[in-house]
C-alpha positions as CSV (number, residue, x, y, z in Angstrom):
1,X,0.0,0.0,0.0
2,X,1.3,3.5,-0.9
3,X,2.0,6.6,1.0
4,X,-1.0,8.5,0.2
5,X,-3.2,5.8,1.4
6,X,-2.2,6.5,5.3
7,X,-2.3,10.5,4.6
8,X,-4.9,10.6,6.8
9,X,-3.6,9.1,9.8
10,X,-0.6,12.0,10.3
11,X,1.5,8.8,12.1
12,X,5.0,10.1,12.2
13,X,8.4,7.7,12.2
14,X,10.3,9.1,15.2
15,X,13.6,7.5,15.6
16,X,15.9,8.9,18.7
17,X,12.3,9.4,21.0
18,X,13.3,8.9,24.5
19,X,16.5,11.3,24.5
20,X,15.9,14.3,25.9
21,X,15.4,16.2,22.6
22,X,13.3,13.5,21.4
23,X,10.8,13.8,24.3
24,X,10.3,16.9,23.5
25,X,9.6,16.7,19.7
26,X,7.2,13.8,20.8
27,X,5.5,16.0,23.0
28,X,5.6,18.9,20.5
29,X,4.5,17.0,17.6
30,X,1.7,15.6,19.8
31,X,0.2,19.1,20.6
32,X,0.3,19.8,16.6
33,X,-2.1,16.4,15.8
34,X,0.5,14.4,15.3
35,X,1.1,10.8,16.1
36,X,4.4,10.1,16.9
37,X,5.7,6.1,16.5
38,X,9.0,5.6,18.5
39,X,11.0,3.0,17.5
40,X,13.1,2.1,20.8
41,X,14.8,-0.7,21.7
42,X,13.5,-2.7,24.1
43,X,15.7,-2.4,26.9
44,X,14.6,1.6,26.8
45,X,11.0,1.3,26.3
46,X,10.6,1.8,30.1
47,X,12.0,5.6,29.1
48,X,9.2,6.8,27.5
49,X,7.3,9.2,29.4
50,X,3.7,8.2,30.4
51,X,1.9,11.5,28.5
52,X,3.7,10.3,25.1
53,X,3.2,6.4,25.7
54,X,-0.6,7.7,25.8
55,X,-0.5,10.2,22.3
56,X,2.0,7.9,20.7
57,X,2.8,4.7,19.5
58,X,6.2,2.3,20.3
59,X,7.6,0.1,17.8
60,X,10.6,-2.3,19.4
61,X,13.6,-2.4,17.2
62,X,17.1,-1.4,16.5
63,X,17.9,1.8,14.4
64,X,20.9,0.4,13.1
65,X,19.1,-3.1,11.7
66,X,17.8,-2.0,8.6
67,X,15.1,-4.5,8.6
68,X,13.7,-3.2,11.8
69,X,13.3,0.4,10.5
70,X,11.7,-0.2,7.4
71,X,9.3,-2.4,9.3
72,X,8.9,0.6,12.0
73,X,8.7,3.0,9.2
74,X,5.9,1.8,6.9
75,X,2.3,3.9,6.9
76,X,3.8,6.6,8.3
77,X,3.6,9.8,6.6
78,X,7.4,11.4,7.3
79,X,10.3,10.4,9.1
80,X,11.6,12.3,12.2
81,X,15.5,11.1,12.4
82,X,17.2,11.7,15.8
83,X,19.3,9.6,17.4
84,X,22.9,10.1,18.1
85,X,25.7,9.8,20.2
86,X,28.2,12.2,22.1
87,X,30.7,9.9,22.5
88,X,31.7,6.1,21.2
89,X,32.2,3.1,23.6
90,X,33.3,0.7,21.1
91,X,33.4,-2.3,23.2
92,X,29.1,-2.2,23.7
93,X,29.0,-1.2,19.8
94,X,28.3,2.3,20.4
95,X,30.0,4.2,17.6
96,X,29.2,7.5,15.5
97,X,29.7,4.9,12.3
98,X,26.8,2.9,13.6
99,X,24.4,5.5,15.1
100,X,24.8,8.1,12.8
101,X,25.9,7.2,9.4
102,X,24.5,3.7,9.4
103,X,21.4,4.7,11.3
104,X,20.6,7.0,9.0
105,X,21.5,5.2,6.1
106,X,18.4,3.1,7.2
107,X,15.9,5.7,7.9
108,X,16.6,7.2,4.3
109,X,16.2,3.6,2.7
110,X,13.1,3.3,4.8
111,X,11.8,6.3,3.9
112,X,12.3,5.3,0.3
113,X,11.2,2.0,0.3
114,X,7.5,2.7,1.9
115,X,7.6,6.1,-0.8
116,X,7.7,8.4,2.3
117,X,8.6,11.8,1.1
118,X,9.3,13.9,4.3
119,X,12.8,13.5,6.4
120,X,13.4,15.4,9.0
121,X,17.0,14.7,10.4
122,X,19.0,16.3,13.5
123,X,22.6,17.3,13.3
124,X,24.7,19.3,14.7
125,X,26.4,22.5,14.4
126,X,30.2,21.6,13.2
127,X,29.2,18.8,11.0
128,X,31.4,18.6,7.8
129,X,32.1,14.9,6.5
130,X,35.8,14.9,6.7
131,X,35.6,17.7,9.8
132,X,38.2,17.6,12.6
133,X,36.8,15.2,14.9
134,X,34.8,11.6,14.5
135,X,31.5,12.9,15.9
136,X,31.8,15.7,13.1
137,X,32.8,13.6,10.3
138,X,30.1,11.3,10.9
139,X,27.5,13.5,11.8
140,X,28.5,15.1,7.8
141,X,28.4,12.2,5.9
142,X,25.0,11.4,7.5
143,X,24.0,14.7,6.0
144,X,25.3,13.8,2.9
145,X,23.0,10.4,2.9
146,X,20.0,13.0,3.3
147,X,21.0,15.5,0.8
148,X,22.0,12.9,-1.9
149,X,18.3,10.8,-0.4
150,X,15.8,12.3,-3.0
151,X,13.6,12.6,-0.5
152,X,12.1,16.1,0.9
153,X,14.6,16.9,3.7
154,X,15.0,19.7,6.7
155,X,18.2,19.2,8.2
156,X,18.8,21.3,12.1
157,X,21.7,21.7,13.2
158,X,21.7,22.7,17.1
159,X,23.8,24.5,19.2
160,X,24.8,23.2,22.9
161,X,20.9,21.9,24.1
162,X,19.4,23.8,27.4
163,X,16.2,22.8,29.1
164,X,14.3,21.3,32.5
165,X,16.1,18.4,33.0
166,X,19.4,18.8,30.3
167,X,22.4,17.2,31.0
168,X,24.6,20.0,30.2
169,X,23.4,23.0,32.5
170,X,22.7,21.0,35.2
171,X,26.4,19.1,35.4
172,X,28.0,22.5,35.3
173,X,25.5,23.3,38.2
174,X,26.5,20.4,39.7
175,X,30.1,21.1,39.9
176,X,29.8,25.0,41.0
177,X,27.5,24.1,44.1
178,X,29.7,21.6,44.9
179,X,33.4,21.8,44.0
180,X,35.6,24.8,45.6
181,X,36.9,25.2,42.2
182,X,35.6,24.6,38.7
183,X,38.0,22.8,36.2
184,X,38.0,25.0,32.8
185,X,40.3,23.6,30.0
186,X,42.8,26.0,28.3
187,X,41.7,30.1,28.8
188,X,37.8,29.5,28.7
189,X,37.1,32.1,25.9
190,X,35.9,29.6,23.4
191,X,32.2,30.9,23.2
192,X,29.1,29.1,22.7
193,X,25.5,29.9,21.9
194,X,22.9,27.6,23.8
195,X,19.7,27.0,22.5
196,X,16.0,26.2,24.5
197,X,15.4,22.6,23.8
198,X,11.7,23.9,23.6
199,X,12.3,26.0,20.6
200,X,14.5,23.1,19.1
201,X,11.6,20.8,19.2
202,X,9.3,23.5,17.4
203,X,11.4,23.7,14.6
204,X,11.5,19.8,14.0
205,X,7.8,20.0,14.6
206,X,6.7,22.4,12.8
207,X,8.9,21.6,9.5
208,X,6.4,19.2,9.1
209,X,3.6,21.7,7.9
210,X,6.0,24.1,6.6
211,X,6.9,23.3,2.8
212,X,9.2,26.1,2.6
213,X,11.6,24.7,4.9
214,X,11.8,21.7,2.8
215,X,15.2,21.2,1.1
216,X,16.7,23.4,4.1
217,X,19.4,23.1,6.4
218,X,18.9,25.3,9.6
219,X,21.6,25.8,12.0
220,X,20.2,26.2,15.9
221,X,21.4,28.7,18.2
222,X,20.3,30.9,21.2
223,X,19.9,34.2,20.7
224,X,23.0,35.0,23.0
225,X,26.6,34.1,22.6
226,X,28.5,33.4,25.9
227,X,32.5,32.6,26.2
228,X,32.6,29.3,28.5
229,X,34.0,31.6,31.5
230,X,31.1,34.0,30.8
231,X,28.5,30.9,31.2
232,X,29.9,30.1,34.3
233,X,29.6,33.0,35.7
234,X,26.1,33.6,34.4
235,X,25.0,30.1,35.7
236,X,26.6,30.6,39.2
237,X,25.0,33.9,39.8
238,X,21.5,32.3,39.0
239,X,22.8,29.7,41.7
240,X,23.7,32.9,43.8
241,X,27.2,31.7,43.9
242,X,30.4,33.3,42.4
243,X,32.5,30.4,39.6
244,X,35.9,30.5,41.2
245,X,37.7,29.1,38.4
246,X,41.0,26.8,37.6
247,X,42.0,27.2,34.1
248,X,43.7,23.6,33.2
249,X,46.7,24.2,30.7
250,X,45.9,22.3,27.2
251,X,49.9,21.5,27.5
252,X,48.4,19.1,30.2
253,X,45.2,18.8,30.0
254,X,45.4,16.8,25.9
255,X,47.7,14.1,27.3
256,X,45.7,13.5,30.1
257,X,42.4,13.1,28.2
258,X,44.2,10.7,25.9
259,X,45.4,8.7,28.5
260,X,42.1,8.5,30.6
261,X,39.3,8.8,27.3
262,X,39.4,5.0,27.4
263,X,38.1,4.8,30.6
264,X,34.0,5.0,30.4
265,X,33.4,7.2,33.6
266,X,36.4,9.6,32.5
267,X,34.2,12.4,31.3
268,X,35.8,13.8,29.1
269,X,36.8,12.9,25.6
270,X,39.7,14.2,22.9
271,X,36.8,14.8,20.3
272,X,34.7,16.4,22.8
273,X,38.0,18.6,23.8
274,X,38.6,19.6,20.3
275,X,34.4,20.6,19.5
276,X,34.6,22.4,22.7
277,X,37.5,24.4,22.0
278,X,36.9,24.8,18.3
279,X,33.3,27.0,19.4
280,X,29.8,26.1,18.5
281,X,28.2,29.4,17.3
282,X,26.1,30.1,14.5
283,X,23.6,32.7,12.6
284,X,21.0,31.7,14.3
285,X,18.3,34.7,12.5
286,X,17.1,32.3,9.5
287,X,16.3,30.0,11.5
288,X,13.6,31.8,13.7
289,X,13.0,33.9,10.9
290,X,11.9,31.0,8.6
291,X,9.7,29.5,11.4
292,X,8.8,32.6,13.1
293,X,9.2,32.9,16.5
294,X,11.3,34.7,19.2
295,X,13.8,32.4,20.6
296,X,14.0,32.3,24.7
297,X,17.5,33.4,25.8
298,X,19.3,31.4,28.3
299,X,19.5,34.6,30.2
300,X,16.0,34.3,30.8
301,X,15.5,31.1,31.5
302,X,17.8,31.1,34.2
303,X,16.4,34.2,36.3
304,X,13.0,32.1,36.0
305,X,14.4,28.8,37.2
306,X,17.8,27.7,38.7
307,X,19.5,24.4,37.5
308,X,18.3,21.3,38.9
């Protein structure tokens, strides 16, 4: 049966559903009519939230067996494609090879197969296939699988992800309420733009009834730009604290992350040394321009609500 036969039923392929992003697109394309169908491994179904087990539907399978996404993916209407990785463990089979360039490889030929014409797909801001680090690379030559897909494609490319509940805030917050200094590698100028995971998830949402965004790539950032010191600062004060600092030397700091990656609760990586050094900013005006909205500054967010 073909793709305009299950028009009607608005059932949306969302791969990548219980990260934090993807709870949030579930949620947001559930208040637009949508019916979101998470394919999730079993091992995670107990993850998904109770409101979006209720408005959605959960497929079991594995995102990079290409048999279970094509049978997760026909009569839906589009694909939503968002899982990814931050770092590899190798050892469990958890590399950017498999859950980004393979993983998509299958949602395209998914997509294709059942003749479903929309692909919505989540980067990131630095991708470039051939780009300095692994997670880049990868994250570029899944692009590339997209582009080249024939289908009718958004691609985002986010900034560093803020929100209720994020991992990133809150482990900074973590740190400054509790350490009597906080680690910073090299000089802590290397800026950043953070984005609302709310307004994230609107985009990915609302691409769906946008054709105009189709054949897009939009990259993601906050409205404000902070250096890493500056976001310290700005997160401390909102914890009514002051970020007494230790700037690590990179002359010290990149062999010691080499010699201590391998170990899984070292957290810090090489790669995710070099992405954080290299910057993650962006132009972020097209963007909300094209989707029209005013994004919420992390500025704001944080006088509202403190860090968990």
């Amino acid at each position: 049966m073909g793709y305009s036969a299950f028009m009607n039923y608005r059932e949306v392929l969302v791969t990548g559903g219980t990260g934090y992003v993807g709870t949030h697109v579930c949620r947001a394309l559930i208040a637009r009519g949508f019916l979101p169908r998470l394919l999730v491994r079993p091992e995670s179904e107990s993850r998904i939230p109770e409101d979006i087990r209720k408005g959605g539907r959960i497929t079991l399978g594995d995102v990079t067996n290409r048999e279970s996404v094509e049978n997760a993916a026909q009569g839906t209407t589009a694909v939503v494609h968002l899982v990814g990785i931050i770092r590899e463990f190798p050892t469990r089979g958890i590399t950017f090879e498999r859950l980004h360039v393979t993983a998509t490889r299958n949602a395209v030929d998914a997509a294709r197969l059942w003749g479903i014409p929309r692909f919505i797909h989540m980067s990131a801001l630095g991708a470039r296939a051939g780009g300095p680090t692994g997670y880049f690379d990868s994250k570029g030559r899944a692009e590339d699988l997209v582009r080249r897909s024939g289908l009718r494609w958004t691609i985002f490319r986010p900034s560093v992800i803020f929100g209720p509940g994020d991992a990133f805030l809150n482990e900074l917050a973590g740190i400054l309420r509790m350490a009597p200094l906080m680690p910073v590698p090299g000089d802590g100028k290397y800026r950043l733009q953070p984005v609302f995971v709310g307004d994230v998830a609107k985009g990915f949402a609302d691409a769906l009834l946008r054709p105009d965004t189709e054949t897009r790539t939009f990259e993601v950032g906050g409205p404000e730009r902070f250096s890493f010191d500056g976001l310290l600062d700005r997160i401390a004060a909102s914890l009514g604290r002051h970020a007494r600092k230790f700037h690590i030397p990179l002359s010290i700091l990149r062999p010691a992350v080499r010699s201590l990656e391998r170990l899984e609760r070292f957290p810090l990586t090489t790669d995710q040394l070099r992405m954080l050094l290299q910057e993650n900013v962006c132009d972020h005006e097209p963007f909300y321009s094209a989707f029209g909205f005013t994004p919420l500054p992390l500025s704001v967010y944080l006088s509202a609500r403190k860090p968990e």
